[in-house]
VOLOVO-579149 format. One record per residue (C-alpha): x, y, z; residue number from 1. Coordinates in pm, whole numbers. Each point is the difference from the previous one (the first is absolute). Example, Ala and Ser with C-alpha at 12.3 -4.5 7.8 and 13.67 -1.06 7.14 Angstrom:
% residues 2
1230, -450, 780, 1
137, 344, -66, 2
//
This chain:
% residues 514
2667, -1183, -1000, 1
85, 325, 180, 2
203, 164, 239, 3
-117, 270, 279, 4
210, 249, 156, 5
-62, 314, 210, 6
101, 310, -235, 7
-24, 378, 54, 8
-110, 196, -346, 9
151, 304, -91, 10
-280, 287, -120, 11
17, 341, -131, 12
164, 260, 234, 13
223, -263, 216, 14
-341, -173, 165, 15
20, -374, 61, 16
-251, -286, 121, 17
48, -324, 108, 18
-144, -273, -307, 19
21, -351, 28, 20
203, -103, -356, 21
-102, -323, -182, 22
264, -121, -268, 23
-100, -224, -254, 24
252, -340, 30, 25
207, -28, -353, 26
-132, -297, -75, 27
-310, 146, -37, 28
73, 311, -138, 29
208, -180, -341, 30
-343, -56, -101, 31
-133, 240, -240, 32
-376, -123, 44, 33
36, 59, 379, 34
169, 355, -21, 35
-305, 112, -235, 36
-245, -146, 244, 37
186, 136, 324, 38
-19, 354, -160, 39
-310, 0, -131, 40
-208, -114, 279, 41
237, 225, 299, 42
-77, 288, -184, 43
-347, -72, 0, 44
43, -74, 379, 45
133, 331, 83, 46
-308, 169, -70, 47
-153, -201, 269, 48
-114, 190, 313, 49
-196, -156, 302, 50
93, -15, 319, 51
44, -369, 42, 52
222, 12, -317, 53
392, 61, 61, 54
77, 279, -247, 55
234, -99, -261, 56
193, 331, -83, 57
233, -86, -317, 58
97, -278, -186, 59
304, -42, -234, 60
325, -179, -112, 61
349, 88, 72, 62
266, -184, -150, 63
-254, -286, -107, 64
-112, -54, 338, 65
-357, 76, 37, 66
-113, 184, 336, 67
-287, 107, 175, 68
-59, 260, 238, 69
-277, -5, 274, 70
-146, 129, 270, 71
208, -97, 294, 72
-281, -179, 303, 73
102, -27, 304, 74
-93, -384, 133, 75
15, -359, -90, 76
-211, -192, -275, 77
-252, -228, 82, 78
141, -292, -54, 79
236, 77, 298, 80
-245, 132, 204, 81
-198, -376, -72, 82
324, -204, 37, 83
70, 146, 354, 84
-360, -30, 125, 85
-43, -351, -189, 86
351, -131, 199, 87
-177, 72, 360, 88
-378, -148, -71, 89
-138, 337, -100, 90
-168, 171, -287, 91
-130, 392, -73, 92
-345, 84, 208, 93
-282, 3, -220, 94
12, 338, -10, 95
341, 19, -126, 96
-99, -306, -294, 97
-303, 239, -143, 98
235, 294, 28, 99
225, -139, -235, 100
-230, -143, -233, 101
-200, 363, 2, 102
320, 222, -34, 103
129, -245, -268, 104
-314, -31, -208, 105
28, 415, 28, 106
368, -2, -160, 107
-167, -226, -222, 108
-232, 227, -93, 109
231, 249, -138, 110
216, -239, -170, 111
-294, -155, -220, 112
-165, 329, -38, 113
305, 77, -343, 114
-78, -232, -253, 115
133, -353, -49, 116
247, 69, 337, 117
66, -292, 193, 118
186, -4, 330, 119
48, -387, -66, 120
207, -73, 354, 121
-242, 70, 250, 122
148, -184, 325, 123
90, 108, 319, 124
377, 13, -96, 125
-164, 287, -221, 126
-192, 148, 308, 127
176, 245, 223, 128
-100, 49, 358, 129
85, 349, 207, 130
9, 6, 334, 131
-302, 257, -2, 132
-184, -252, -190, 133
33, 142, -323, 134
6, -270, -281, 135
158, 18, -329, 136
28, -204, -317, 137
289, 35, -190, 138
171, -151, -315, 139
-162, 94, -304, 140
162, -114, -332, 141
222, -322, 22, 142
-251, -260, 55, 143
-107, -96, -337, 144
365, -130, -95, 145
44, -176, 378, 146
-328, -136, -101, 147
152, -183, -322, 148
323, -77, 145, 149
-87, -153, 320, 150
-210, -187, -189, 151
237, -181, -200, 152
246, -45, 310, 153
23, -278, 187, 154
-59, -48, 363, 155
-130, 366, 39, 156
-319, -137, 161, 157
12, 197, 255, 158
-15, 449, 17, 159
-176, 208, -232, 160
-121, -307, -210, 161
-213, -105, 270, 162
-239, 268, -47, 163
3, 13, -352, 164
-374, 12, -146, 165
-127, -348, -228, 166
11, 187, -307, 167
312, 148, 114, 168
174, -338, 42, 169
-111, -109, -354, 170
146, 303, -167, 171
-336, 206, -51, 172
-105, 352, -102, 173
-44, 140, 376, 174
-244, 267, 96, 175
-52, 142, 324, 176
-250, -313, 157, 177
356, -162, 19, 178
121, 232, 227, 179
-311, -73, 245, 180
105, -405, -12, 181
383, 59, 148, 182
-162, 258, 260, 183
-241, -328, 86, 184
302, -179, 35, 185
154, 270, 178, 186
-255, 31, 278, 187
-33, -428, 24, 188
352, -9, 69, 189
-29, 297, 276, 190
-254, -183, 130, 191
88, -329, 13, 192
380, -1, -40, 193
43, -152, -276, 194
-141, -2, -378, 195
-246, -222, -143, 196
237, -143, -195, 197
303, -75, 249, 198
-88, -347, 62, 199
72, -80, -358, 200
361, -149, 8, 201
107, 90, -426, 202
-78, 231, -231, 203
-219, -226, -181, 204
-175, -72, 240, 205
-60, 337, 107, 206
-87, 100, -351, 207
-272, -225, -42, 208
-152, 67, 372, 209
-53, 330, -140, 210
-98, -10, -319, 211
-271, -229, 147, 212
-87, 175, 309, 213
90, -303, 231, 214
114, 187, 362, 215
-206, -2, 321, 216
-167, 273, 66, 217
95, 249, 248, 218
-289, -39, 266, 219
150, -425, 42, 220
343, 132, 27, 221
-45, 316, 235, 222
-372, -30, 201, 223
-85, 288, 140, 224
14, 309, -215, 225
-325, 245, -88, 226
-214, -218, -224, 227
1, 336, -240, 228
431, -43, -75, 229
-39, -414, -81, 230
-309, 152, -286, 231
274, 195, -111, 232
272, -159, 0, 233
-166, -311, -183, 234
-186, 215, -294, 235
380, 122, -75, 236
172, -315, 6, 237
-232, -132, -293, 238
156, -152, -276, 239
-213, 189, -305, 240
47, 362, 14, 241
-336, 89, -74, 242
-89, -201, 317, 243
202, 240, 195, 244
-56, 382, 120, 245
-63, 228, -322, 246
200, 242, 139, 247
211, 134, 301, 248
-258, 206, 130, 249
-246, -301, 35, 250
250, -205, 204, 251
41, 269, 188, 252
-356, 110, 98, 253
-49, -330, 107, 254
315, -25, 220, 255
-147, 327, 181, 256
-363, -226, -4, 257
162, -227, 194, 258
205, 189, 236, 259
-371, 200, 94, 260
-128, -316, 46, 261
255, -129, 296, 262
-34, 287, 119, 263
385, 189, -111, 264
24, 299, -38, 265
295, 22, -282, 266
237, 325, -15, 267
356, 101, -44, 268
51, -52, 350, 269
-62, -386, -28, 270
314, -163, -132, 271
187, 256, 224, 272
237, -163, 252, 273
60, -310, -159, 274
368, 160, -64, 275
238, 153, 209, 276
318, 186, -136, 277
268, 85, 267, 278
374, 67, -129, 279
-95, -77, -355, 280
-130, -350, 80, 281
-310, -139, -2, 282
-187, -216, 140, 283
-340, -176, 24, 284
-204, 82, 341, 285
-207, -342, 156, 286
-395, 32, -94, 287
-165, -254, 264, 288
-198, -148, -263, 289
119, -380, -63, 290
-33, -164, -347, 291
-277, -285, 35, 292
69, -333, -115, 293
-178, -94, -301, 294
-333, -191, 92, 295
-297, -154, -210, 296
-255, 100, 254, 297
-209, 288, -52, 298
115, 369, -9, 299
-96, 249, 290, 300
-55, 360, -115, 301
209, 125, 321, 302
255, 291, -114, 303
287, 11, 219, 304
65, 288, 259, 305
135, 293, -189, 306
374, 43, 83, 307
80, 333, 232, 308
289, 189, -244, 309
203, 81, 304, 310
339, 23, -187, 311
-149, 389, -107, 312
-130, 44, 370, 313
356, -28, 103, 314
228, 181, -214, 315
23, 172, -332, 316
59, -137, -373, 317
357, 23, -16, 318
181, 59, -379, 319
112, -372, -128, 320
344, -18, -102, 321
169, -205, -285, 322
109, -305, 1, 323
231, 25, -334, 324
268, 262, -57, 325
-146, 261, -214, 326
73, 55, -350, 327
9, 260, -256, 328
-312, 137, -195, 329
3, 206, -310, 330
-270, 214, -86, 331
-205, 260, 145, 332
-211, 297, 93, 333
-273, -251, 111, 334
-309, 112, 194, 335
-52, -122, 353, 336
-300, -258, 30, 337
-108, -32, 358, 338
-217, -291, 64, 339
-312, 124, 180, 340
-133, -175, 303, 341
-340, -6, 110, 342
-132, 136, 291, 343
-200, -150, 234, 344
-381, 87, -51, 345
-138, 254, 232, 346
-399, -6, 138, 347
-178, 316, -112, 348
-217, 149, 229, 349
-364, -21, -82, 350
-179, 345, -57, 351
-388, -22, 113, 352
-168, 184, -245, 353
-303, 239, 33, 354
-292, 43, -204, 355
-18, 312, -145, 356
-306, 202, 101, 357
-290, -51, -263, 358
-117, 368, -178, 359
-311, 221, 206, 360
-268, -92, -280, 361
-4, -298, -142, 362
-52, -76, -332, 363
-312, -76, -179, 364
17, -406, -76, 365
-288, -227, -121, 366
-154, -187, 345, 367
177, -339, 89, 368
-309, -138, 209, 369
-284, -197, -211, 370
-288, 146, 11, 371
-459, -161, -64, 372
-76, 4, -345, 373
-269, 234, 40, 374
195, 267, 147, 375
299, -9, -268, 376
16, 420, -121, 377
-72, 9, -371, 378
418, 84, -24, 379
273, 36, 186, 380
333, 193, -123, 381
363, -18, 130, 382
292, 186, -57, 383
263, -297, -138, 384
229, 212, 168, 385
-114, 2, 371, 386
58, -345, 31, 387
394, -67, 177, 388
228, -144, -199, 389
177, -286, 157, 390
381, -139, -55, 391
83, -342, -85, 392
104, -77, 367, 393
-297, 166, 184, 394
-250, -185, 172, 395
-339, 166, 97, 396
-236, -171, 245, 397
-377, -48, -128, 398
-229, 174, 244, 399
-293, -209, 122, 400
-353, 89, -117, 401
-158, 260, 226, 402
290, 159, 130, 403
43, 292, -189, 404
-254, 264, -15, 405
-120, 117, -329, 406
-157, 362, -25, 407
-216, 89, -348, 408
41, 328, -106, 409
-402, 79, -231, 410
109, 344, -201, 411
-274, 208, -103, 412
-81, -69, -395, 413
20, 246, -260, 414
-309, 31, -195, 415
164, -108, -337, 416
127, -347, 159, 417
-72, -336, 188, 418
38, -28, 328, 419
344, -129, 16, 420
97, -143, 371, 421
335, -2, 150, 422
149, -220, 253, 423
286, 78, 205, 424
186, -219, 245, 425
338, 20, 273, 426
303, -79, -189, 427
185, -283, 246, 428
324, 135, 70, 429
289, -131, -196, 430
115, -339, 129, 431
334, 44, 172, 432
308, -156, -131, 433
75, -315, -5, 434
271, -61, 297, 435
220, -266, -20, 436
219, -146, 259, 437
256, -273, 24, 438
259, -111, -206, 439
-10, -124, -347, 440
197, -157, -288, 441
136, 225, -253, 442
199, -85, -289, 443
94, 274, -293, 444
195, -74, -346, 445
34, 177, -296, 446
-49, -89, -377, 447
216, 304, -144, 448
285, -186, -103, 449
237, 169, 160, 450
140, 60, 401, 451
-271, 197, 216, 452
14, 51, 385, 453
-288, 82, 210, 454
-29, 165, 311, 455
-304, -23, 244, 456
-35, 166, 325, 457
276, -83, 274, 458
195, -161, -251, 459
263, 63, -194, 460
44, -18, -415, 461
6, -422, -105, 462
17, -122, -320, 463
-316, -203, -174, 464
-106, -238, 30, 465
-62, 16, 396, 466
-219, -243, 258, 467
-73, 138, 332, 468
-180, -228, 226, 469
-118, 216, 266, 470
-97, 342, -176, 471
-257, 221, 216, 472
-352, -17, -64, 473
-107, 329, -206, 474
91, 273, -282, 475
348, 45, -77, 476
155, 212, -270, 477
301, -199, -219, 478
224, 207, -150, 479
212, -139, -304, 480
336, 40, -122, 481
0, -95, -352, 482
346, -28, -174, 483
113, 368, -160, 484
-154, 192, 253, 485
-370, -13, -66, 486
-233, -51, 324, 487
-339, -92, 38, 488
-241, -31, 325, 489
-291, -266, 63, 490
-198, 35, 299, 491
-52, -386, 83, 492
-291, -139, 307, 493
160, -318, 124, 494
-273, -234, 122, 495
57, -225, 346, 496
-218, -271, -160, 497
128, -9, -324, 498
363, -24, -151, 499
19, 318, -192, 500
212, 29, -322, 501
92, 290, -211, 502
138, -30, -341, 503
169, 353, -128, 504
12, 65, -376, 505
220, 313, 36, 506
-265, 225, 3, 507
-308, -138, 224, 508
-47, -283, 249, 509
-238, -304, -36, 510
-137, -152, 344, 511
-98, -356, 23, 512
-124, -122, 343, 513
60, -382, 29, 514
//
């Protein structure tokens, strides 16, 4: 369908970059139907900004010969990286197969969140892999005509139609739960190495397995994995849509379920090493962890070891270098897009907090301690004011009956009133703050619309929607970055017990603890 090469991009003032350059093959672009779809939907691409997302900086036709330009990653796809480790018994770490399906459902994210767009080839040829670990999808825009073409060709079995969607092979309006079915497939064939739909031998065959749903499941074909990935790998691979995840963000939240509950701690730093550049090349470096055979017996919940990334222990990311001659761009005065990389989380220290010294004379309040019958004062009065007010997260201890000391203050009565007794008691002092230590779950997104980056304390700016799995215990302040310039702060109390969630509107934060 396409051809890749290695380009540099001519800007404004005599600045180039590097861009890797898809061109459309003829017989694709003499279609009129596909050059309107190819346009429309790229353009609609290039808007897209995410980290996991390879930025797609211009598209356009020269000479009828429709072109792409992209973000230029540094690494190998997937599909390499699975071919290598499939040829000597071996398969991605746990770690490194919830990675993927986190970071992806996150690209994901972003591409569903513009209306009606549909990445439609989600596969690990489409997945890019960095040495650092960074992970990209790319190729926005041609899928809809491969769909219908490969389709109608015969003996293409094999590739991209292998993770088509049901609806997709029957020719369907797609929305984005299709998306979330080749990712299933995606992460079975990472898994296992191979799809559940390889052992079909035709196209017909392989049609009807999966418009039906007839494949083994992933926990008889590869034993072994975190009970948590085979949930959710299976709820994507069903054949209804509305059986499957509602959403990106569902699938993913219960990807980073999973991973919490083998105990994995998933970061940037986990699908680092699995690639090594040196001299332009790369290659693919041995992960210890052998592919099971498949086996009817029941499933352990043992995760394997994480892998050590020693590859960045040794020596620095090196620059890749093309493997095409470089051609010619036209265009320009382009801005630089930098894909952002996450840092590692860092502990904050826990502050012990003091109580603050409660005032010289207390407060007049109404007497807490119950007292006979006969000896109740004809009224008692209190200030509404004197009692403390308490916050939402405070938690003051009842005192036991008899412990605090109650003093009655008799006032000498005027001769035009009652007798009017007042009681007085000790204020308790206010309750210290609650401190919390540990780490906890924290994930932030954004309903705005539009791109917004956050930054939190010992981290740098990230764009929504983000998952940390080990955040600090405690208050931390979030600062925004809302596309245009505006910025807005939330002070947010992540919770060691609780998974704690934030949803910004552009203007205020919503907490959930889950």
């Amino acid at each position: 369908m396409a051809e890749v090469y290695r380009a540099e991009q001519t800007l404004t003032g005599g600045i180039s970059r590097p861009v890797a350059l898809k061109v459309i093959r003829p017989e694709y672009s003499e279609s009129a139907d596909f050059r309107e779809m190819f346009l429309d939907e790229a353009r609609t691409a290039c808007t897209l900004n995410h980290p996991n997302i390879a930025h797609i900086y211009e598209v356009g036709e020269v000479d009828g010969l429709l072109y792409m330009a992209m973000e230029l990653v540094t690494g190998a796809p997937l599909s390499t990286v699975a071919r290598t480790l499939h040829s000597r018994g071996e398969r991605l770490t746990d770690e490194g197969l919830l990675a993927v399906g986190i970071f992806t459902c996150a690209a994901l994210e972003a591409v569903h969140a513009h209306q009606e767009l549909v990445h439609r080839d989600v596969s690990p040829q489409n997945i890019l892999l960095a040495p650092n670990g960074t992970l990209k999808l790319i190729d926005f825009g041609i899928a809809q005509a491969a769909t219908n073409r490969n389709l109608t060709q015969v003996g293409t079995t094999k590739g991209k139609a292998g993770y088509f969607s049901p609806e997709q092979a029957m020719g369907k309006k797609l929305d984005g739960r299709s998306d979330l079915f080749s990712l299933g497939i995606t992460l079975y064939q990472l898994a296992a190495g191979t799809t559940p739909l390889d052992v079909n031998s035709n196209v017909t065959e392989r049609h009807s397995a999966l418009v039906k749903g007839k494949w083994e499941p992933l926990e008889r074909v590869c034993p072994g994995l975190p009970r948590g990935f085979y949930a959710v790998v299976g709820r994507s691979l069903q054949v209804k849509p509305e059986d499957r995840y509602p959403d990106a963000a569902a699938m993913r939240e219960d990807l980073e379920a999973a991973a919490l509950g083998a105990g994995l701690a998933v970061g940037p730093s986990s699908l680092a090493g699995y690639v090594q550049e040196q001299s332009g090349a790369f290659s693919v470096i041995p992960t210890g962890v052998k592919r099971p055979r498949g086996s009817l017996v029941g499933v352990p919940n043992t995760p394997s070891r994480p892998r050590e990334p020693a590859f960045l222990q040794k020596q620095p990311v090196r620059a890749a270098l093309g493997v095409v001659t470089a051609l010619a761009l036209v265009g320009g005065g382009l801005v630089v897009w930098k894909g952002l990389q996450r840092p590692k989380p860092v502990p904050h220290p826990v502050t012990e907090v003091t109580p603050p010294t409660p005032p010289s004379t207390p407060p007049k309040v109404a007497v807490a301690e119950a007292a006979p019958r006969d000896s109740v004062p004809p009224e008692v009065k209190a200030s509404p004011s004197s009692a403390p007010s308490l916050s939402e997260d405070e938690v003051v201890p009842v005192p036991k009956p008899g412990r605090e000391r109650t003093r009655r203050e008799t006032r000498r009565p005027s001769p035009a009133s009652a007798p009017t007794p007042s009681v007085t008691a000790k204020t308790p002092a206010p309750a210290p703050e609650e401190v919390l230590t540990g780490e906890g779950v924290l994930r932030i997104k954004a309903t705005t619309g539009t791109a917004v980056e956050v930054k939190l304390p010992g981290r740098g700016r990230e764009a929504l929607p983000i998952s940390i799995q080990r955040m600090a215990a405690g208050t931390h302040t979030a600062e925004f970055f809302i596309s245009g310039g505006t910025t807005a702060r939330c002070v947010v109390k992540v919770r060691p017990d609780r998974r704690t969630v934030v949803t910004f509107d552009g203007k205020s934060c919503a907490v959930e603890y889950l």
